[in-house]
N, CA and C atoms as an extended XYZ file, in Angstrom:
222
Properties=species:S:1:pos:R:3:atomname:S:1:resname:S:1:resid:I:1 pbc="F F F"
N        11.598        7.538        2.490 N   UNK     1
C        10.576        7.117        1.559 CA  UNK     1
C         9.471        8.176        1.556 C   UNK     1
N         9.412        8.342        0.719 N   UNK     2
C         8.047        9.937        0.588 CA  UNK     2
C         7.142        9.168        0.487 C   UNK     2
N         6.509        8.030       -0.095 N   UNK     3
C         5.193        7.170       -0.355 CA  UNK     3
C         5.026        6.026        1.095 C   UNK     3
N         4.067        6.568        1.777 N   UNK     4
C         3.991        5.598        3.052 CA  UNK     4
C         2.700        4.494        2.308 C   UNK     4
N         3.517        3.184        2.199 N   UNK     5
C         2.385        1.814        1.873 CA  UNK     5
C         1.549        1.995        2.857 C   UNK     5
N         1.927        1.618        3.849 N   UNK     6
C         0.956        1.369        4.941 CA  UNK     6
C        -0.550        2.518        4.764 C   UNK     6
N         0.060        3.582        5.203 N   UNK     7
C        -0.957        4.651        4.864 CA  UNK     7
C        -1.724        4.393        3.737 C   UNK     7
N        -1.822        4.476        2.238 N   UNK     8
C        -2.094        3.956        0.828 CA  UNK     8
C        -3.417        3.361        1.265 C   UNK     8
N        -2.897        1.863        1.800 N   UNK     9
C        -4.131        0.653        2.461 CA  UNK     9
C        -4.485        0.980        3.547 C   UNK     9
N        -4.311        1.910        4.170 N   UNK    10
C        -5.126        2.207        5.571 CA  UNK    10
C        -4.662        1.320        6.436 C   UNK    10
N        -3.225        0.635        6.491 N   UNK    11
C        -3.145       -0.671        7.695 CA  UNK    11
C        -2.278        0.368        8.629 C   UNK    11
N        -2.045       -0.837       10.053 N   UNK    12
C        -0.616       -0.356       10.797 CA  UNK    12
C         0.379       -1.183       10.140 C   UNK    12
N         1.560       -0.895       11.194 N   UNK    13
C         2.761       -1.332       10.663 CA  UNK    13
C         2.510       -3.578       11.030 C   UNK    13
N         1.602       -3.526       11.786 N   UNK    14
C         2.109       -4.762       12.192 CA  UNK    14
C         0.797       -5.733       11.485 C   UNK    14
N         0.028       -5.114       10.784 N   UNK    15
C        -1.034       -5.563        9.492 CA  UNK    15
C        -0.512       -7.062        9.132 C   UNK    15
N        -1.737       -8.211        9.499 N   UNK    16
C        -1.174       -9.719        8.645 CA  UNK    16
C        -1.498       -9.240        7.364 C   UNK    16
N        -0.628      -10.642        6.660 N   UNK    17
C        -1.129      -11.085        4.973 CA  UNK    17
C        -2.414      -10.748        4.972 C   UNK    17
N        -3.277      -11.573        5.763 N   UNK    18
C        -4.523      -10.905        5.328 CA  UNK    18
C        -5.456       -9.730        5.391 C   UNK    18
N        -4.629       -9.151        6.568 N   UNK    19
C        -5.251       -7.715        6.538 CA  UNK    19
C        -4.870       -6.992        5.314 C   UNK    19
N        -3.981       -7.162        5.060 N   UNK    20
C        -3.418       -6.631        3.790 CA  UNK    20
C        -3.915       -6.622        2.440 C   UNK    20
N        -4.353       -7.815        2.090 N   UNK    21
C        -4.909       -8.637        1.236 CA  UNK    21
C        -6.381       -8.054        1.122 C   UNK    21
N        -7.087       -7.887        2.411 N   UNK    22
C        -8.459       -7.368        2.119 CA  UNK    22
C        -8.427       -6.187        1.749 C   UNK    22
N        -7.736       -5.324        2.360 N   UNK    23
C        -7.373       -3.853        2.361 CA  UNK    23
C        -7.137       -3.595        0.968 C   UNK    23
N        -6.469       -4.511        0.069 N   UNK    24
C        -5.849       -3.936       -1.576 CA  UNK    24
C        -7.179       -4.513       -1.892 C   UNK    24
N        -7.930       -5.447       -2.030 N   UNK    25
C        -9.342       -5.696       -2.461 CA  UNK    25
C       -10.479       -4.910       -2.715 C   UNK    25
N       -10.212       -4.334       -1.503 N   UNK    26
C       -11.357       -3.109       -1.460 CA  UNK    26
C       -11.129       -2.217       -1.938 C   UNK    26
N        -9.884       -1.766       -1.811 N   UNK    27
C        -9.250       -0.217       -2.560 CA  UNK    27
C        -9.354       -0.057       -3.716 C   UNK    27
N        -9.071       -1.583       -4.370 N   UNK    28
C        -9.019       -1.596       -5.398 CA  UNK    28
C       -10.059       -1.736       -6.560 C   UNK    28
N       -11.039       -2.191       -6.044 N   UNK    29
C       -12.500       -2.157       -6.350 CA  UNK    29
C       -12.686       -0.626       -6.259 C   UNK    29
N       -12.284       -0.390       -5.537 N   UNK    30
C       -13.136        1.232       -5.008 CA  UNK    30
C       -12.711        2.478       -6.582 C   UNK    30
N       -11.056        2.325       -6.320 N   UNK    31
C       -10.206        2.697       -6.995 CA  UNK    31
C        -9.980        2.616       -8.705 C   UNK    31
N       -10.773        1.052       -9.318 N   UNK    32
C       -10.644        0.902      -10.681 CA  UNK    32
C       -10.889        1.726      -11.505 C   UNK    32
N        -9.643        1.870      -12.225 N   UNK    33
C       -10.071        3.255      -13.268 CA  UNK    33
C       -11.526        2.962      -14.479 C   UNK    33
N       -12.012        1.528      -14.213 N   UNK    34
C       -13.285        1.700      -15.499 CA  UNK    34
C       -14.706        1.541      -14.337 C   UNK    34
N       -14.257        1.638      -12.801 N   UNK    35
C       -15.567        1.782      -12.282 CA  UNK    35
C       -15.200        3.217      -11.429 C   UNK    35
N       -14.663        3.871      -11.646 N   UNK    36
C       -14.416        5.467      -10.907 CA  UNK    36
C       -13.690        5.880      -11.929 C   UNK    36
N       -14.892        7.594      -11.933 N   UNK    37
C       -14.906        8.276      -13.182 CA  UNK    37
C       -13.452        9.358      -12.695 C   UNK    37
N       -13.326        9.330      -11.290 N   UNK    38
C       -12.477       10.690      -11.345 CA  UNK    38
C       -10.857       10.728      -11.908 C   UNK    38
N       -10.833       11.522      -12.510 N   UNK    39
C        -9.583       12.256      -12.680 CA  UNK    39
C        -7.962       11.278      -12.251 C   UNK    39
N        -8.345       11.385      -10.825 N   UNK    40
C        -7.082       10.925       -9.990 CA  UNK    40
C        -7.513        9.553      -10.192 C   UNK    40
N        -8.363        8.807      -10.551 N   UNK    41
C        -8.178        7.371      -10.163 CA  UNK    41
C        -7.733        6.316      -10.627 C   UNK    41
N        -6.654        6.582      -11.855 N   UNK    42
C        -6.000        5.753      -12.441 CA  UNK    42
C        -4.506        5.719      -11.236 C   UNK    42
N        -4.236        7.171      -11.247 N   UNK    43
C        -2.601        7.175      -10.209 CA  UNK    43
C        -3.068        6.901       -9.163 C   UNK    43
N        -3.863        6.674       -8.212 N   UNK    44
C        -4.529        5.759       -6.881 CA  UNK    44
C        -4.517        4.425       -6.905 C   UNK    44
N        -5.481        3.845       -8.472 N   UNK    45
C        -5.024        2.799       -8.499 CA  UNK    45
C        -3.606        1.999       -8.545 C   UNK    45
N        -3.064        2.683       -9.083 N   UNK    46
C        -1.592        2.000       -9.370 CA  UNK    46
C        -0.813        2.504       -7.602 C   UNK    46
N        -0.854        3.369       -7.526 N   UNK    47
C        -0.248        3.328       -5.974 CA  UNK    47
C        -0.622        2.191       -5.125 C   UNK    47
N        -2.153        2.015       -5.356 N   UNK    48
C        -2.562        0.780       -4.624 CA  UNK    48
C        -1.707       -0.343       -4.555 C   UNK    48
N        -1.458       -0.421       -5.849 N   UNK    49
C        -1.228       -1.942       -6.569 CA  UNK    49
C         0.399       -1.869       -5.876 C   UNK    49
N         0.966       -0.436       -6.331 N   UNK    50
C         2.281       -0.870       -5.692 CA  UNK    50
C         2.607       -1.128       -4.154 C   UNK    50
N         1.951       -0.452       -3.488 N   UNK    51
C         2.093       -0.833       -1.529 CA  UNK    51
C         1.714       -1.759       -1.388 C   UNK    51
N         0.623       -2.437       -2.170 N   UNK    52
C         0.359       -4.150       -1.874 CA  UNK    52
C         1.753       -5.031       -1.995 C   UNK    52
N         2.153       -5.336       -3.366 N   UNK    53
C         3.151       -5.689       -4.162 CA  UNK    53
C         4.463       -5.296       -2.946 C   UNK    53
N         4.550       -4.328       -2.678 N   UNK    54
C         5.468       -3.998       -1.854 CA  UNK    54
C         5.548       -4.935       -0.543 C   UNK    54
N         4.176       -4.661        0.336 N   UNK    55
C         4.012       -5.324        1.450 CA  UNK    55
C         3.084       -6.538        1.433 C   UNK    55
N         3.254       -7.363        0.381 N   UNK    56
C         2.627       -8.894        0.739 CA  UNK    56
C         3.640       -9.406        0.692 C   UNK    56
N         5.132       -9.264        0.296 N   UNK    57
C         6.045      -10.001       -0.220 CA  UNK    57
C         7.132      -10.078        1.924 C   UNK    57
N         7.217      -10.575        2.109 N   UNK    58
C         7.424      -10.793        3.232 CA  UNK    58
C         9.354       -9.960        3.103 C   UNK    58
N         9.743      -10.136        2.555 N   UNK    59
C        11.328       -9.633        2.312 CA  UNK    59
C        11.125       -8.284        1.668 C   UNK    59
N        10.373       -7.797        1.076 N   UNK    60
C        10.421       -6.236        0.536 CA  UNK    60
C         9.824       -6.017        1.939 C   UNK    60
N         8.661       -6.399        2.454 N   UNK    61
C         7.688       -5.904        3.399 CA  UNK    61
C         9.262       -5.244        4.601 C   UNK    61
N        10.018       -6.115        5.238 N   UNK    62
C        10.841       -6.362        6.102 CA  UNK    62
C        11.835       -5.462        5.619 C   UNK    62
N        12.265       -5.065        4.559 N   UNK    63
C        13.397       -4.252        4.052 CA  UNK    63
C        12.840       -3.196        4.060 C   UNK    63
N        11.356       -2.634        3.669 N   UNK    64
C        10.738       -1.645        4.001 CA  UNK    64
C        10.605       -1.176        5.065 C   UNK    64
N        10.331       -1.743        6.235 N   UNK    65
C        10.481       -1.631        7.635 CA  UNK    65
C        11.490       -0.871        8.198 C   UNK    65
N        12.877       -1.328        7.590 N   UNK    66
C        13.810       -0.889        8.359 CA  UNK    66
C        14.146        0.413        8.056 C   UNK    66
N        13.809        0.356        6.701 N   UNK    67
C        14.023        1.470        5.761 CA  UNK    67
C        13.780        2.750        6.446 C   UNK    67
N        12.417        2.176        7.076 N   UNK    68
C        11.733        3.280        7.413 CA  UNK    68
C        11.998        3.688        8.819 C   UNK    68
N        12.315        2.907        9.660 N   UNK    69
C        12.620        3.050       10.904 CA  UNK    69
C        14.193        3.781       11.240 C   UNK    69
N        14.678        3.384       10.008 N   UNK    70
C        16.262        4.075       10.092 CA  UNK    70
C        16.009        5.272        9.706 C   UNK    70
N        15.320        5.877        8.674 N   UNK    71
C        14.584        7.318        8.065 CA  UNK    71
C        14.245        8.351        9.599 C   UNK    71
N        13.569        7.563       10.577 N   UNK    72
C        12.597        7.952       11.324 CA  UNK    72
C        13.862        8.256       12.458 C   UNK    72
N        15.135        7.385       12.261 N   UNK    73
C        15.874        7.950       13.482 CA  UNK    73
C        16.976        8.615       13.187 C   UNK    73
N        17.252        9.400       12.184 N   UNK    74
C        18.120       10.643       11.635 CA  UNK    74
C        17.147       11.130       11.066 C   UNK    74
């Protein structure tokens, strides 16, 4: 996986729902393309949106995991 979620939201791997949850809140506030003028902050936002989406869902979150852990050992 070239796009690390975790990284995105600033969590670890073992981040609750709600750490998670606050983490896309803030980013995403931070991140909105009609309250941040820069350049990059439409493709930030949407990255946001997708590592959330990714990791609130408890079965992508978990399939992601392994994904990554099998990546990490070849």
């Amino acid at each position: 996986m070239s796009i690390d979620s975790y990284k995105i939201l600033g969590l670890n791997k073992n981040a609750s729902k709600d750490e998670i949850k606050n983490a896309y809140r803030k980013l995403i506030l931070e991140y909105h393309p009609d309250k941040n003028i820069s350049k990059d902050s439409h493709e930030k936002f949407i990255e946001i949106q997708t590592a959330y989406e990714l990791l609130i869902n408890i079965n992508s979150k978990q399939m992601y995991d392994k994904l990554n852990d099998e990546q990490k050992i070849n």
